[in-house]
DSSP file (Angstrom, degrees, kcal/mol; ACC not computed):
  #  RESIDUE AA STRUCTURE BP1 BP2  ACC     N-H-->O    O-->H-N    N-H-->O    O-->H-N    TCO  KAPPA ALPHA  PHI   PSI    X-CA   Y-CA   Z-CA
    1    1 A X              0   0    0      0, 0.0     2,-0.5     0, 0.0    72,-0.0   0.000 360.0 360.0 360.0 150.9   38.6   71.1  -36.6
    2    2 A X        -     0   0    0      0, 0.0     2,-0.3     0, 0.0    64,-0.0  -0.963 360.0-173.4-136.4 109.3   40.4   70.4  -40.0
    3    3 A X        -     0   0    0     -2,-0.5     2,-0.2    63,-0.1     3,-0.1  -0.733  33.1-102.9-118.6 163.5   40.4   73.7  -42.0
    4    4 A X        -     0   0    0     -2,-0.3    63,-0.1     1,-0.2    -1,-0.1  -0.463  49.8 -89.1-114.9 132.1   41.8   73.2  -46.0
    5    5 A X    >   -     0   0    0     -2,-0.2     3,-3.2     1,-0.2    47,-0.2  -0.081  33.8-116.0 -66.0 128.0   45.3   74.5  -46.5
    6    6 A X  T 3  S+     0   0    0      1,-0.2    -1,-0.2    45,-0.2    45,-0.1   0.741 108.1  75.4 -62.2   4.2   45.6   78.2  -47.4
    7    7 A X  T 3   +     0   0    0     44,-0.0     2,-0.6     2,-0.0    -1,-0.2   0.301  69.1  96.5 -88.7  25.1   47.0   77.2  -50.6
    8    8 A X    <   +     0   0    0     -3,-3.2    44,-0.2     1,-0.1     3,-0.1  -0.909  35.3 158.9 -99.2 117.7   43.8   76.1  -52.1
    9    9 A X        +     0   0    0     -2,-0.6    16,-0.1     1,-0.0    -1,-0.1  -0.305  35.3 117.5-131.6  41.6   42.4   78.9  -54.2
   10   10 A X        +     0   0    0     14,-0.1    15,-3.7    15,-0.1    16,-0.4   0.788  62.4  71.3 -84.2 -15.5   40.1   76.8  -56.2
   11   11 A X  E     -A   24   0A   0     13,-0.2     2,-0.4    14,-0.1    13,-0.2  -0.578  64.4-150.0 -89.9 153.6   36.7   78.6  -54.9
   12   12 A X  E     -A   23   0A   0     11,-1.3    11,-2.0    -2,-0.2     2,-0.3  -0.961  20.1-147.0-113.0 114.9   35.5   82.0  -55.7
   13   13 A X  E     -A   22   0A   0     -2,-0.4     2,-0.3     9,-0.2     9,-0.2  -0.607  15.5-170.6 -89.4 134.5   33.7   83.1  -52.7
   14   14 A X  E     -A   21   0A   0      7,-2.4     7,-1.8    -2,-0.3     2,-0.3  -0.939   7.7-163.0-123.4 141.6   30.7   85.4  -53.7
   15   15 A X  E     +A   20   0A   0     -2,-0.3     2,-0.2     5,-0.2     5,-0.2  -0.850  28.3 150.4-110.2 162.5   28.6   87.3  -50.7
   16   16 A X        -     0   0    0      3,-1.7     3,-0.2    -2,-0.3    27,-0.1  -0.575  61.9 -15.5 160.0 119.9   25.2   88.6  -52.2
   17   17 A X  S    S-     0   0    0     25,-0.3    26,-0.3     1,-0.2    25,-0.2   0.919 126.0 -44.1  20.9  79.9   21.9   89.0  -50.2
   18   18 A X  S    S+     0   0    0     25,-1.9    18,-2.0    24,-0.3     2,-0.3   0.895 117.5 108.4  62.4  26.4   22.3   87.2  -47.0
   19   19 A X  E     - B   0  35A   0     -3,-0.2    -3,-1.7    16,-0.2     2,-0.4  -0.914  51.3-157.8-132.1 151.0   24.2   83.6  -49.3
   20   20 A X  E     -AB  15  34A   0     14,-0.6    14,-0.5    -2,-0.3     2,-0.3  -0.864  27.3-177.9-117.1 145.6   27.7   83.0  -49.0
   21   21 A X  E     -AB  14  33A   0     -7,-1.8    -7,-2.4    -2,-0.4     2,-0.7  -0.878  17.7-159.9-160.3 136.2   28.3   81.0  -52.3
   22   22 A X  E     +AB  13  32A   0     10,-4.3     9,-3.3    -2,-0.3    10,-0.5  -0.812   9.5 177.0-128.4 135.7   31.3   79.3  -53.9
   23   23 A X  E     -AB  12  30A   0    -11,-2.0   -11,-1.3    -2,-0.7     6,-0.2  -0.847  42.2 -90.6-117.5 153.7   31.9   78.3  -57.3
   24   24 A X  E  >  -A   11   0A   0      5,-2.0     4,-2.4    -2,-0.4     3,-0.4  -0.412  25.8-139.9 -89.3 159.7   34.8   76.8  -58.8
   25   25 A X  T  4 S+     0   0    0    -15,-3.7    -1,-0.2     1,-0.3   -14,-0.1   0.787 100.3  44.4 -74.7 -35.3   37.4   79.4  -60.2
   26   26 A X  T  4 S+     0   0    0    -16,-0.4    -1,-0.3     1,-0.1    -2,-0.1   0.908 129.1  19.2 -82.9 -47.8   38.2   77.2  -63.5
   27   27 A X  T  4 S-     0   0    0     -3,-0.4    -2,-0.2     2,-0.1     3,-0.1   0.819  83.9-125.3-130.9 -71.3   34.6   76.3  -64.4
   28   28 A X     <  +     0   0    0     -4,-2.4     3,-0.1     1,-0.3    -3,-0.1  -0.130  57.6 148.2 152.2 -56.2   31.9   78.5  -62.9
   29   29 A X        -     0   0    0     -6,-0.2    -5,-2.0     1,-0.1     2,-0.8   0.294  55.0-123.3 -23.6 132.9   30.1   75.1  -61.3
   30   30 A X  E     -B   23   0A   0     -7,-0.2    -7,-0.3     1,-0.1    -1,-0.1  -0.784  32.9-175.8 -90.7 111.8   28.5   76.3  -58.0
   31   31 A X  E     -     0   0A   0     -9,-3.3     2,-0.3    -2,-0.8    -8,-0.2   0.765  58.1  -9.8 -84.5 -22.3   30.1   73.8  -55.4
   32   32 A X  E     -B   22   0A   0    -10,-0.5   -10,-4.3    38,-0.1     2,-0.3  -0.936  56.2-144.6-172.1 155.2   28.3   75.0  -52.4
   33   33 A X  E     -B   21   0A   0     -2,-0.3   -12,-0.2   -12,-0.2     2,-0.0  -0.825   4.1-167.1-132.0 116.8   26.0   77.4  -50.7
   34   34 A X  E     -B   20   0A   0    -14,-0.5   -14,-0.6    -2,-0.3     2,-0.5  -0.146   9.5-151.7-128.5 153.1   25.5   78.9  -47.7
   35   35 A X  E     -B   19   0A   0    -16,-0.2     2,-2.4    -2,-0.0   -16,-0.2  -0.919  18.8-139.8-135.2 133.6   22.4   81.0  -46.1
   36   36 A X    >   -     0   0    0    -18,-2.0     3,-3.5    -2,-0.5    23,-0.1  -0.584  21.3-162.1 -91.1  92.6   23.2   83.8  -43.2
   37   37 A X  T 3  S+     0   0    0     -2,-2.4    -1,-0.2     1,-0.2   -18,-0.0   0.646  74.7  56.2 -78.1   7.6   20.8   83.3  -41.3
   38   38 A X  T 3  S+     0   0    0     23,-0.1    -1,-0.2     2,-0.1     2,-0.2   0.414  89.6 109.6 -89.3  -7.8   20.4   86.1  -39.1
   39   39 A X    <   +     0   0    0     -3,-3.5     2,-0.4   -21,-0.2     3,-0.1  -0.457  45.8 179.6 -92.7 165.3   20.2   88.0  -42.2
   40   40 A X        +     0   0    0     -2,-0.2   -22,-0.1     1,-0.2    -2,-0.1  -1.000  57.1  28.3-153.4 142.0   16.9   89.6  -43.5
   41   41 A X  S    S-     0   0    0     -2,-0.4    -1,-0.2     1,-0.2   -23,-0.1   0.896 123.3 -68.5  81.1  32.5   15.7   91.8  -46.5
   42   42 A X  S    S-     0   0    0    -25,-0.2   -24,-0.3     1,-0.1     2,-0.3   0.993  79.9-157.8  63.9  44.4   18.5   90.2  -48.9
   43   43 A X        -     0   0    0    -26,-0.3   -25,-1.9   -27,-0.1   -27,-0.2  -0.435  17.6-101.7 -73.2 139.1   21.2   92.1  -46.9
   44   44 A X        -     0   0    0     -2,-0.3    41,-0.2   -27,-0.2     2,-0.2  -0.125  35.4-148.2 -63.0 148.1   24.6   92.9  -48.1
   45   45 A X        -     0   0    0    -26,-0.1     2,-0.3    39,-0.1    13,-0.2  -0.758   2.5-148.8-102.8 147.8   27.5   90.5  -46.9
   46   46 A X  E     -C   57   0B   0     11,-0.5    11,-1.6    -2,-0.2     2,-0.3  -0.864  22.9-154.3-108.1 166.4   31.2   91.5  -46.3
   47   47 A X  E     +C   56   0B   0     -2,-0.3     2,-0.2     9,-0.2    40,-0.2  -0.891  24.4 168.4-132.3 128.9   33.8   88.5  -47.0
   48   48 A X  E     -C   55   0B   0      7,-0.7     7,-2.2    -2,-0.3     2,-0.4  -0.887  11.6-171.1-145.6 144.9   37.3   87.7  -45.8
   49   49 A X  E     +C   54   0B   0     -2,-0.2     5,-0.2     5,-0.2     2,-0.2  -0.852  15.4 157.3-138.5 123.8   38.5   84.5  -46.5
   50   50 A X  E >   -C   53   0B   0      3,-1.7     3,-3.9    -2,-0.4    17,-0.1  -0.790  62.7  -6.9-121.1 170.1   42.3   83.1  -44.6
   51   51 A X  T 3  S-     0   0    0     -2,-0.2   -45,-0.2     1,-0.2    -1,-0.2   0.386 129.9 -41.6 -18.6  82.6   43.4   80.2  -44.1
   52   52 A X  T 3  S+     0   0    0    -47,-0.2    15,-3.5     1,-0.2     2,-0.4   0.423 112.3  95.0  60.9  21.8   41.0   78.3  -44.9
   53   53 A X  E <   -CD  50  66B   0     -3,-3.9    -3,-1.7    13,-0.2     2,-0.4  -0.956  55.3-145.4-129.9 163.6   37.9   80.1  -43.4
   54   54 A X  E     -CD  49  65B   0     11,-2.1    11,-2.6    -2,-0.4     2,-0.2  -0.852  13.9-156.0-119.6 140.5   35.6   82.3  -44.9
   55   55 A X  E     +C   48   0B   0     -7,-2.2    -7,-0.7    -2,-0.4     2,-0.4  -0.498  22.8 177.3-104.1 167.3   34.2   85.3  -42.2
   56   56 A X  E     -C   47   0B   0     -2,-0.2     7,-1.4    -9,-0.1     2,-0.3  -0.890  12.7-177.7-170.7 156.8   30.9   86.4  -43.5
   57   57 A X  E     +CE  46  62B   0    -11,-1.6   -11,-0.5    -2,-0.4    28,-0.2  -0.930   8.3 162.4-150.2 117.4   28.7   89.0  -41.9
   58   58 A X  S    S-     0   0    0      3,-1.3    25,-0.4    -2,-0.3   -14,-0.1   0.626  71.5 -19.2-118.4 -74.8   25.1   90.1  -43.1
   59   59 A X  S    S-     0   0    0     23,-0.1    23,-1.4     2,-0.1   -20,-0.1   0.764 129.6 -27.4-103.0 -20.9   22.3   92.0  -41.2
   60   60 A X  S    S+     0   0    0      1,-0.3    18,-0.7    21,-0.1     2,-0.1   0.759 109.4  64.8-144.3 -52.1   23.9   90.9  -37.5
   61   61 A X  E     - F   0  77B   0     16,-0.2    -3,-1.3    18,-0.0     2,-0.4  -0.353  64.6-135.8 -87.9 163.7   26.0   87.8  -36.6
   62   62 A X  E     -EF  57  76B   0     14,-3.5    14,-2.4    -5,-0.2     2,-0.4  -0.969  24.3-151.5-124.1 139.8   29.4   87.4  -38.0
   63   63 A X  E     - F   0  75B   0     -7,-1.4     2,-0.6    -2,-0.4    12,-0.2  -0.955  11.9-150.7-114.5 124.9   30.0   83.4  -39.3
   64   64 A X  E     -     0   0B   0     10,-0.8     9,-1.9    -2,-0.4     2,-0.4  -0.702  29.9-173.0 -78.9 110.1   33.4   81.5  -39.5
   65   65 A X  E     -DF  54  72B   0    -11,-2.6   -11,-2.1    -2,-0.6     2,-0.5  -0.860  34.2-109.0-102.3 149.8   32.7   78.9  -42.6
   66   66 A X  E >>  -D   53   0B   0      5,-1.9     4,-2.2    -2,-0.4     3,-0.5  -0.654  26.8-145.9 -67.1 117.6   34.9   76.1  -43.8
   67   67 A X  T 34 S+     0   0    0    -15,-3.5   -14,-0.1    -2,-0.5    -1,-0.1   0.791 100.2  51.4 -74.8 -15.4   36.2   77.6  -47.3
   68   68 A X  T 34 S+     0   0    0    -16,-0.3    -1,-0.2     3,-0.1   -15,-0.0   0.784 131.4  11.4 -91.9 -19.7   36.2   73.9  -48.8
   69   69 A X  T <4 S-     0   0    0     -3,-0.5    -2,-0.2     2,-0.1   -36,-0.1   0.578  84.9-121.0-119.8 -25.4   32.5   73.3  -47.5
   70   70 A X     <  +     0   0    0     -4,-2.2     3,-0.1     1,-0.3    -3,-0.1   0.103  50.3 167.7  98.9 -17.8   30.7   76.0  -46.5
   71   71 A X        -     0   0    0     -6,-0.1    -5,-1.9     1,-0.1    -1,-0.3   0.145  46.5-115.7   5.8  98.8   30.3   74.3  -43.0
   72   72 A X  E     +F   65   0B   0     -7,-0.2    -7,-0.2     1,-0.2    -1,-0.1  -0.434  40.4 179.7 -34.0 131.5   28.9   76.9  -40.1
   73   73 A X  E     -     0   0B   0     -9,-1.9     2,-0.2     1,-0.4    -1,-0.2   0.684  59.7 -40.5 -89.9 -50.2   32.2   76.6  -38.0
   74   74 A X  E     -     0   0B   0    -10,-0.3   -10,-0.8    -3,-0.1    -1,-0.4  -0.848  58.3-143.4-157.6-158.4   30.9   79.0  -35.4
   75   75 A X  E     +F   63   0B   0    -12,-0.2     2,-0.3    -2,-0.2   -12,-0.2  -0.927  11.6 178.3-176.0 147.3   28.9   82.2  -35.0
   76   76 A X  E     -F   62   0B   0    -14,-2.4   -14,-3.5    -2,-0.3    -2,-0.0  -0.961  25.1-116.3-161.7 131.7   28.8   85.0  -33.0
   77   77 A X  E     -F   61   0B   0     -2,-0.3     2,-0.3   -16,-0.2   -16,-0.2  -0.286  18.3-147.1 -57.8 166.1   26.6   88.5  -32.6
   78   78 A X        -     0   0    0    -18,-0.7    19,-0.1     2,-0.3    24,-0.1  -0.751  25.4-120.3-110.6 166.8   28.1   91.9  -33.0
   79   79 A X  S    S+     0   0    0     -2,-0.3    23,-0.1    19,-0.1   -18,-0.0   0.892  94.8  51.3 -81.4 -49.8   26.6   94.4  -30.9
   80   80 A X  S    S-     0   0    0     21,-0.2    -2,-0.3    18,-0.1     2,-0.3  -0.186  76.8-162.6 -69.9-172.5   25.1   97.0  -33.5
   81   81 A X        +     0   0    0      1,-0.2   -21,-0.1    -4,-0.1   -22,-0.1  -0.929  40.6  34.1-153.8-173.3   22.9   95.3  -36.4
   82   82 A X  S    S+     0   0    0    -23,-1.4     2,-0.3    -2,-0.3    -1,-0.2   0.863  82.1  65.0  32.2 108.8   21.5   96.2  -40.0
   83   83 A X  S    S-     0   0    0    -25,-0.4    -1,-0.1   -39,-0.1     2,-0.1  -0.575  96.6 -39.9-150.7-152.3   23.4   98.4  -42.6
   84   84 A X        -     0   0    0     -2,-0.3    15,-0.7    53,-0.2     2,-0.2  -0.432  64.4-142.0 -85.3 136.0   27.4   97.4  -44.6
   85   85 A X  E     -G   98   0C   0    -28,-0.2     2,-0.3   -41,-0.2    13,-0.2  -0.663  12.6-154.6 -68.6 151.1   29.9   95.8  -42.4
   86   86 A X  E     +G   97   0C   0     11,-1.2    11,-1.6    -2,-0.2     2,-0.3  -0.999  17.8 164.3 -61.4 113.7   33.2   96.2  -42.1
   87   87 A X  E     -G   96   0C   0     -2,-0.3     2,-0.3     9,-0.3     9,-0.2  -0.981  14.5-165.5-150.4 161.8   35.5   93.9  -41.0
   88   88 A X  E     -G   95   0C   0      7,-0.9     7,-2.0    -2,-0.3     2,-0.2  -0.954  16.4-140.9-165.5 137.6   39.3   93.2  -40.9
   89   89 A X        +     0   0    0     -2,-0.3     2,-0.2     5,-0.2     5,-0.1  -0.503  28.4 170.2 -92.7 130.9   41.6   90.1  -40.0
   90   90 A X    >   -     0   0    0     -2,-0.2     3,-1.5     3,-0.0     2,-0.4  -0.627  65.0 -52.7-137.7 109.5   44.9   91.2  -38.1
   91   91 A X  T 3  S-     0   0    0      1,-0.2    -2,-0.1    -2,-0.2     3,-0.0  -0.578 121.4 -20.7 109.9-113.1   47.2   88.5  -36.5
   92   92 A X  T 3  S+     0   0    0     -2,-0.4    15,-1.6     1,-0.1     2,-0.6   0.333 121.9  98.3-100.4  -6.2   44.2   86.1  -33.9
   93   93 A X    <   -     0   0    0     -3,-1.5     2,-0.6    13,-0.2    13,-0.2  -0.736  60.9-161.5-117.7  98.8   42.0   88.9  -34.0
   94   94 A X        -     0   0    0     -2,-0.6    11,-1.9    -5,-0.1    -5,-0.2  -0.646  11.5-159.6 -90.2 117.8   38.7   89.9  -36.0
   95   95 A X  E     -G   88   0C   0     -7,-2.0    -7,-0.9    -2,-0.6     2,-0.2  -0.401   7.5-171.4 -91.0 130.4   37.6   93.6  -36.1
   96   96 A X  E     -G   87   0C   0     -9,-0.2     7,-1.2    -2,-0.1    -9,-0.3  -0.710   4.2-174.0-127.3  96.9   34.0   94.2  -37.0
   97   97 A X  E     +GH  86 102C   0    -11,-1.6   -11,-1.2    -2,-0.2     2,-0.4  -0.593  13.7 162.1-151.2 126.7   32.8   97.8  -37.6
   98   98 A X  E >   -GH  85 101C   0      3,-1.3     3,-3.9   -13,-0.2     2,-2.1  -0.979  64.4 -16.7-154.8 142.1   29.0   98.2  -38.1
   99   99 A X  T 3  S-     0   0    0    -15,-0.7    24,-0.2    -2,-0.4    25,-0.1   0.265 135.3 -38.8  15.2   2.9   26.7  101.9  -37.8
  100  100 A X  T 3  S+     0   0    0     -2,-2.1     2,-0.4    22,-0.4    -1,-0.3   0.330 119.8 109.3 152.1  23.1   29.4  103.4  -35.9
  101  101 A X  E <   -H   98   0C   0     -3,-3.9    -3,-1.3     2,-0.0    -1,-0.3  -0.956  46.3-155.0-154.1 152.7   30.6  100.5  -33.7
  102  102 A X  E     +HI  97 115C   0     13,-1.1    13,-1.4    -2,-0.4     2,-0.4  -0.613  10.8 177.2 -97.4 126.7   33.4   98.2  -33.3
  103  103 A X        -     0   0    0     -7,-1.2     2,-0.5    -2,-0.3    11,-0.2  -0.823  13.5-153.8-135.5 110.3   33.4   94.7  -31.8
  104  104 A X        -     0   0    0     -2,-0.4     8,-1.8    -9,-0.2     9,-1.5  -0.749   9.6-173.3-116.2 156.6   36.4   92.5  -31.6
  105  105 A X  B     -J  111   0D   0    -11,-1.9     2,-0.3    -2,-0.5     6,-0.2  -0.310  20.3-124.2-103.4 174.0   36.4   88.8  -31.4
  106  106 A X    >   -     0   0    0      4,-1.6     3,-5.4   -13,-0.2   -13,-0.2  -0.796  44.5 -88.8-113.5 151.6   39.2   86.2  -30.9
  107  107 A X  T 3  S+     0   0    0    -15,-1.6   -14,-0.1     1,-0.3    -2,-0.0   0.667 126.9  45.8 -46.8 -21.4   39.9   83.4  -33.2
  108  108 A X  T 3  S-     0   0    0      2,-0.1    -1,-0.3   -16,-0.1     3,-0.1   0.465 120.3-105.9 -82.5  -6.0   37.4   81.2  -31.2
  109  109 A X    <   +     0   0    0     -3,-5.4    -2,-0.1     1,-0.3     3,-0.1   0.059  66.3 146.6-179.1-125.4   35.1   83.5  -31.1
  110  110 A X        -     0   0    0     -5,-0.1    -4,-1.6     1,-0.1     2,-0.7  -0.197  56.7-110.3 -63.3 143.9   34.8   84.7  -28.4
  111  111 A X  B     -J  105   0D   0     -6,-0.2    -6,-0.3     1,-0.2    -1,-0.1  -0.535  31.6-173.1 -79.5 117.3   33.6   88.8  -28.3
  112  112 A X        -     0   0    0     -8,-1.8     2,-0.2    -2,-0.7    -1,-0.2   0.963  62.2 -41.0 -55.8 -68.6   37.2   90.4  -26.9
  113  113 A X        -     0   0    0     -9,-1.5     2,-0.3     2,-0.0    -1,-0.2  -0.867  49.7-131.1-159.1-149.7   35.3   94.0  -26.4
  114  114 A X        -     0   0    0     -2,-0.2     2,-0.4   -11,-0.2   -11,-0.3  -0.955  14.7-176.2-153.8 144.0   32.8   96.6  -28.0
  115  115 A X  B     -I  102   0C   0    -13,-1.4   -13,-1.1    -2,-0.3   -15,-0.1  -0.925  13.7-163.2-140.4 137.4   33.3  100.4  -28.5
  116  116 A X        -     0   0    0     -2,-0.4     3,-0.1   -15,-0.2   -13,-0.0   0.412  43.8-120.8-115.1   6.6   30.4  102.5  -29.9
  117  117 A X    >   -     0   0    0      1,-0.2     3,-1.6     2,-0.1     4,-0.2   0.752  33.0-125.1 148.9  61.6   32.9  105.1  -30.6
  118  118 A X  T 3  S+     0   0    0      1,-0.2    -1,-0.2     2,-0.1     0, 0.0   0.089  89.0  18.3 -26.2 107.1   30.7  107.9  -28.0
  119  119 A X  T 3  S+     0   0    0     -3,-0.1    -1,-0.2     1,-0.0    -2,-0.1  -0.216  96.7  90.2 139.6 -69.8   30.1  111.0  -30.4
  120  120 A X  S <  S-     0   0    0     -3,-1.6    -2,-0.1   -20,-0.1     3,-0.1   0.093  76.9-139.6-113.3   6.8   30.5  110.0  -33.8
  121  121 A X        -     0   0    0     -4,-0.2     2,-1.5     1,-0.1    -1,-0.1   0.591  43.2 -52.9  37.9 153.6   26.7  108.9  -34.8
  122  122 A X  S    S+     0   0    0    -22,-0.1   -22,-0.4   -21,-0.0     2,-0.2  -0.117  80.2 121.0 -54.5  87.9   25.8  106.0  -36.8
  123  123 A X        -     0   0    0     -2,-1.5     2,-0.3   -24,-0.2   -25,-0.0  -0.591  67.2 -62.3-134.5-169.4   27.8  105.6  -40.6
  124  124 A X        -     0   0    0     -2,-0.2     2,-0.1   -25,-0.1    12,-0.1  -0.570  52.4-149.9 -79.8 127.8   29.7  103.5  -42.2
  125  125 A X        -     0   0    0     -2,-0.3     2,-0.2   -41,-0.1    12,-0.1  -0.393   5.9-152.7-111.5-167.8   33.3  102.7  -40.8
  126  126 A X        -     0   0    0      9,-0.2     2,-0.3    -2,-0.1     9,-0.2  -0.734  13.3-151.2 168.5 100.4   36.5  101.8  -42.3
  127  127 A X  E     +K  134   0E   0      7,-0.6     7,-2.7    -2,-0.2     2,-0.5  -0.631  18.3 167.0-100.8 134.1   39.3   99.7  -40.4
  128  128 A X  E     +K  133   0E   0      5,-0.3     2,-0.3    -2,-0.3     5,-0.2  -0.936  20.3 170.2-142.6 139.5   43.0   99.7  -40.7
  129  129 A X  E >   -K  132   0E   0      3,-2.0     3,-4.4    -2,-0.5    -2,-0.0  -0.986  69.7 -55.6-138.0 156.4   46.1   98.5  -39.1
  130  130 A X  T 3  S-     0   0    0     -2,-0.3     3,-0.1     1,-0.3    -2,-0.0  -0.037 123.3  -7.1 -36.3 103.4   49.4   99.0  -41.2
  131  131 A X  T 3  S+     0   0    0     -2,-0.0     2,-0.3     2,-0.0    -1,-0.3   0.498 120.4  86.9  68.4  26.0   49.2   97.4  -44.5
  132  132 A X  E <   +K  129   0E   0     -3,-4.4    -3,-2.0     2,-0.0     2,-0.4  -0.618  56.8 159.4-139.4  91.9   45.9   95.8  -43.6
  133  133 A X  E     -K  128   0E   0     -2,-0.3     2,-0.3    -5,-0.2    -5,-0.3  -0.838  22.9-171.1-104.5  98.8   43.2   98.1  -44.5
  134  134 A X  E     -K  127   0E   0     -7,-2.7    -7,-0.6    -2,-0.4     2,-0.2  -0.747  17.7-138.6-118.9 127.1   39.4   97.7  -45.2
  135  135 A X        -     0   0    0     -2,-0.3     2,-0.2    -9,-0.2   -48,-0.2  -0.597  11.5-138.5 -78.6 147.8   36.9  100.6  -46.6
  136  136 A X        -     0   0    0     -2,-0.2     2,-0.3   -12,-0.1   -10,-0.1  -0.532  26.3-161.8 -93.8 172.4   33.9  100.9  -45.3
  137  137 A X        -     0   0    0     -2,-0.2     2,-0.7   -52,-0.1   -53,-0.2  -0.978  26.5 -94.4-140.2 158.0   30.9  101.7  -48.3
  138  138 A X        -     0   0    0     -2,-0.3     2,-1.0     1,-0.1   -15,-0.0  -0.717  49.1-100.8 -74.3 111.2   27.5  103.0  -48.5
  139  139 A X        -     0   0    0     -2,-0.7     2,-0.6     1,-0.1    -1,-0.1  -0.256  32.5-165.4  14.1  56.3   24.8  100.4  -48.4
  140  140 A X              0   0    0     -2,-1.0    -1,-0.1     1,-0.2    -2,-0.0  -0.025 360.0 360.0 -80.6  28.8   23.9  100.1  -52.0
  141  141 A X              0   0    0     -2,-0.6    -1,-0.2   -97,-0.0    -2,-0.1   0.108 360.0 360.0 -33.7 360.0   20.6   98.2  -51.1
């Protein structure tokens, strides 16, 4: 797989009711678009995009896209589904926080583990390792 050098910043990646869509930065032009399909009701997406993939999440599965095409790369469920994701990139490993549980995957992939964080009832989370932090937000649906 032939992923687009992380010095290409020519897209602006927009998430917005279950579409990943990128238009170019200079111009506007929409260059490609993408549909999450697991997603339903226009659900809100979270975005990270590194070297040269875009993460994308909506009502359930979390998608690796090709940031120059928009190309499924792979897909994978997360345990919980429907409300705001969270999610946050550290090192090989992507953290996903959804109603009050965590699942992380491996760059391939593959689901690592799951915690449903025993206790703490279903909200909005917010994931951090030192100097890498993502807020979680209310569902503004």
């Amino acid at each position: 797989m032939t992923t687009p050098s992380t010095d290409d910043r020519s897209l602006l990646i927009i998430g917005i009711k279950g579409h990943v869509v990128a238009v170019d930065r200079t111009t506007g032009v929409e260059r490609w678009r993408a549909t999450l399909e697991d997603s339903w009701g226009g659900s809100p997406v979270e975005l990270l995009v590194s070297g040269g993939v875009i993460y994308a999440t909506g009502s359930r599965d979390v998608y690796w896209l090709d940031y120059a095409t928009g190309r499924e790369l792979r897909r994978a469920p997360t345990t919980a589904s429907g409300g705001r994701a969270t999610m946050v990139l550290d090192g090989d490993f992507l953290f996903v926080a959804r109603a009050g549980a965590i699942d992380c995957f491996s760059g391939d992939g593959a689901k690592r583990w799951h915690n449903g964080l025993q206790g703490l009832g279903q909200s909005t989370v917010s994931l951090g390792f030192p100097d890498n932090v993502r807020q979680g937000d209310k569902d503004s649906r």
